[in-house]
C-alpha positions as CSV (number, residue, x, y, z in Angstrom):
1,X,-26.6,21.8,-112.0
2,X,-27.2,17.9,-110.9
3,X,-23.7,17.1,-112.0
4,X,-22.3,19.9,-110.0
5,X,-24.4,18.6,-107.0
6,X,-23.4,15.6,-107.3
7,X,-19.3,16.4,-108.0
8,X,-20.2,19.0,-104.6
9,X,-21.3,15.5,-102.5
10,X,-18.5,13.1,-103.9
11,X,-15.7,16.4,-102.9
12,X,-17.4,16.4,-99.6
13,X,-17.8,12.4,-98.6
14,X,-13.7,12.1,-99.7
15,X,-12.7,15.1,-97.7
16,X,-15.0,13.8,-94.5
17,X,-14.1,10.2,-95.1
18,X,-10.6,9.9,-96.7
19,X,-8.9,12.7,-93.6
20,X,-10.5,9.6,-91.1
21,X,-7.2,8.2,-89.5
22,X,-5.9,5.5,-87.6
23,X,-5.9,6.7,-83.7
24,X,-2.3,7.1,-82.6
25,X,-0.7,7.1,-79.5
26,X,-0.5,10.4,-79.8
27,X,-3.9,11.0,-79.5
28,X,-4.8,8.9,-76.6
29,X,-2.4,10.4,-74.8
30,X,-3.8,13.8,-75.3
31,X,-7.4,12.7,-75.1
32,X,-6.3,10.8,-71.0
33,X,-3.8,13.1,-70.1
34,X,-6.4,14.8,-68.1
35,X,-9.1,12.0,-67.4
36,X,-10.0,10.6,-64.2
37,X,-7.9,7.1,-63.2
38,X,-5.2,8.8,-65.0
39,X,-1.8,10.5,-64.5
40,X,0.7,12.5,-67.4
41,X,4.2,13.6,-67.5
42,X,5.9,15.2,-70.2
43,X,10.1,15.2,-69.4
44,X,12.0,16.8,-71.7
45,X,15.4,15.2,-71.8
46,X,17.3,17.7,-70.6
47,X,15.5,18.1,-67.2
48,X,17.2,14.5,-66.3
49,X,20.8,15.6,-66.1
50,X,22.5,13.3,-67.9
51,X,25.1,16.3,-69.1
52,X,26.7,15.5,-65.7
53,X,26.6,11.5,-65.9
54,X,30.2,9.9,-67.3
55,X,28.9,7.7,-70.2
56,X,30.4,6.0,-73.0
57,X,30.3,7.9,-76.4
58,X,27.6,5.4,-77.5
59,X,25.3,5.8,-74.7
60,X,25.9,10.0,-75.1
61,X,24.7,9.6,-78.8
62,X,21.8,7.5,-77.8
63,X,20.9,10.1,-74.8
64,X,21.6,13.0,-76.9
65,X,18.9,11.6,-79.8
66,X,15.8,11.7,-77.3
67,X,14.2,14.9,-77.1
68,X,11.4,13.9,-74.7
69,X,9.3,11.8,-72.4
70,X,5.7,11.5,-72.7
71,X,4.5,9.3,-70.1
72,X,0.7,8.2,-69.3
73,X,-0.4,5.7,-66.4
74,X,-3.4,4.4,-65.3
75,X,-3.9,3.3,-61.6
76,X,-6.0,0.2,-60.3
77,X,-6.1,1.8,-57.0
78,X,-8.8,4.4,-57.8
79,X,-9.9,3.0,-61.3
80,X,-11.7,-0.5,-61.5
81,X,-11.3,-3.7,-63.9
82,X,-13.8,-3.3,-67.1
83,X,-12.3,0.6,-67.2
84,X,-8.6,-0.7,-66.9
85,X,-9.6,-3.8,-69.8
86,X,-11.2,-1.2,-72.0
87,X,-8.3,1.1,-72.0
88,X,-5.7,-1.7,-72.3
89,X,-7.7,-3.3,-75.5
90,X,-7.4,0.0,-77.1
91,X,-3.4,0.5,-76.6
92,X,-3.3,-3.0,-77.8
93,X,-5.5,-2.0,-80.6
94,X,-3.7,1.4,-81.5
95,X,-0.3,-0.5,-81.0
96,X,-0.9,-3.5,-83.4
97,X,-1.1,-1.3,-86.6
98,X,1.2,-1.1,-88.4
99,X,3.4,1.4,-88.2
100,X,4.3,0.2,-84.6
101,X,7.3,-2.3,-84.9
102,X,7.2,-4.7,-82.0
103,X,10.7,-4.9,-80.5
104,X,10.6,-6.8,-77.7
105,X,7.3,-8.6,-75.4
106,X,8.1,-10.1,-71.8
107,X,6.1,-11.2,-68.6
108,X,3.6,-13.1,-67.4
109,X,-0.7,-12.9,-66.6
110,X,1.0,-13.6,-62.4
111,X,3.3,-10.4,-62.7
112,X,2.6,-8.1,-65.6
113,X,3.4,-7.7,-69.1
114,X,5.9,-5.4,-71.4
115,X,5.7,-4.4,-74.7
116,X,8.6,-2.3,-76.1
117,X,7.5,-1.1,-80.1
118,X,9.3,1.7,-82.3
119,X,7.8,4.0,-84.7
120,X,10.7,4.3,-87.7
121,X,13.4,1.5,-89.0
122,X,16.2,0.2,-86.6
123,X,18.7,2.7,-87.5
124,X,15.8,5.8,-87.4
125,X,13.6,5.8,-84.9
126,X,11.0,8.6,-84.2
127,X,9.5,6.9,-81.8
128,X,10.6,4.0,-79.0
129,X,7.3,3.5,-77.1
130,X,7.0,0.7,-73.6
131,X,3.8,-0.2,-72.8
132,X,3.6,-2.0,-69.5
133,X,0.5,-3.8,-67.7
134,X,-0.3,-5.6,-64.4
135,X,-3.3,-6.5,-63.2
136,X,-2.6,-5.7,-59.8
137,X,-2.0,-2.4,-60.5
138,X,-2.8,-0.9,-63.9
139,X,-0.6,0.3,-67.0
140,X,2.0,2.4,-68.0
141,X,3.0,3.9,-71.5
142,X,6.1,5.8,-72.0
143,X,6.4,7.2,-75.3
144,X,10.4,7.7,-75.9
145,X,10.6,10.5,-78.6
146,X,13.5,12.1,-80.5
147,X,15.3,11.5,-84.0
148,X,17.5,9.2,-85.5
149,X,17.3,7.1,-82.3
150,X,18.7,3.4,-82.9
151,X,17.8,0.3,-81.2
152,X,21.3,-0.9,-80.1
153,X,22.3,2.7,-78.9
154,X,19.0,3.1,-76.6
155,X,19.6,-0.3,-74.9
156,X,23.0,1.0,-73.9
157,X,21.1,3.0,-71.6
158,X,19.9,0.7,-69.0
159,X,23.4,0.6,-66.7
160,X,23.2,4.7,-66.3
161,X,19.4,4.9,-66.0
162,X,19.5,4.7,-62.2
163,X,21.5,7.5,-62.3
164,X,19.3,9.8,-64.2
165,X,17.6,12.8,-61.8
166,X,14.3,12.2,-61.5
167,X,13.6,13.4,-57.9
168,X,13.0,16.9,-59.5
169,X,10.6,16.1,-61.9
170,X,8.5,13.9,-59.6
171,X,8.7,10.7,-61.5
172,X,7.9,9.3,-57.8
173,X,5.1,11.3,-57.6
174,X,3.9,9.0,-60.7
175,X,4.9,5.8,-59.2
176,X,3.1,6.6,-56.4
177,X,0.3,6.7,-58.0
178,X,0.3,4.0,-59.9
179,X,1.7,1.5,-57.1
């Protein structure tokens, strides 16, 4: 009986202990999305019209391996600093693990900083996330997902991205808020 007991606690203590996990973005997004300080946007592709936007076949194949948007801000105008340098160590926390590939970092403490990771290897990426910061007015993370993304195909994006419709989903609305 002591034996079974004992094979009972050891069963238990790895299933508690060994389903623990790494906190992803994933799950800070859900666990903000509805938190004071804090706005969420979920776009699916599609709603952006790019079907009607002349683009080279490259750039088609890039826009046509992204399936969504998840996008997550949080604004200095109604939050305050120790909330805004708590959340931000956490992304940076959550980000430096690693299955997060960093890609590219820019900025300055003055203006703001980017990070641009990936989930995935350059030729398949789940996951293409930006992670943006500014003192002045809080932080941003976009979480680019779809399948078999590439790196060189994505960045071929940035001429047509002004030209993407975002009046109808209210990507203003967000900016608002944040700025």
């Amino acid at each position: 009986m002591r034996s079974f007991v004992l094979g009972l606690g050891v069963f238990i203590s790895f299933f508690l202990f060994g389903c623990h996990s790494q906190p992803s973005l994933q799950t800070y997004f859900v666990d903000h999305q509805e938190s004071p300080n804090f706005i969420s946007m979920d776009v699916p592709i599609s709603f952006l019209g790019a079907k009607d936007i002349k683009m080279t076949d490259r750039q088609r194949q890039a826009i046509n391996s992204i399936d969504k948007l998840n996008m997550l801000g949080y604004s200095l105008k109604s939050g305050d600093k120790d909330s805004y340098n708590k959340e931000v160590n956490e992304i940076k926390d959550i980000l430096n693990d690693k299955r997060y590939n960093e890609l590219l970092r820019l900025g300055n403490l003055n203006d703001g900083r980017v990070k641009i990771c990936y989930v995935g290897d350059d030729e398949d990426i789940d996951e293409l996330i930006v992670f943006g910061r500014s003192y002045k007015y809080g932080f941003a993370v976009i979480r680019v997902l779809g399948d078999d993304m590439e790196v060189s195909k994505i960045m071929e994006l940035g001429p047509i991205i002004s030209q993407l419709n975002t009046e109808d989903i209210n990507v203003e609305g967000f900016m608002d808020f944040m700025l």
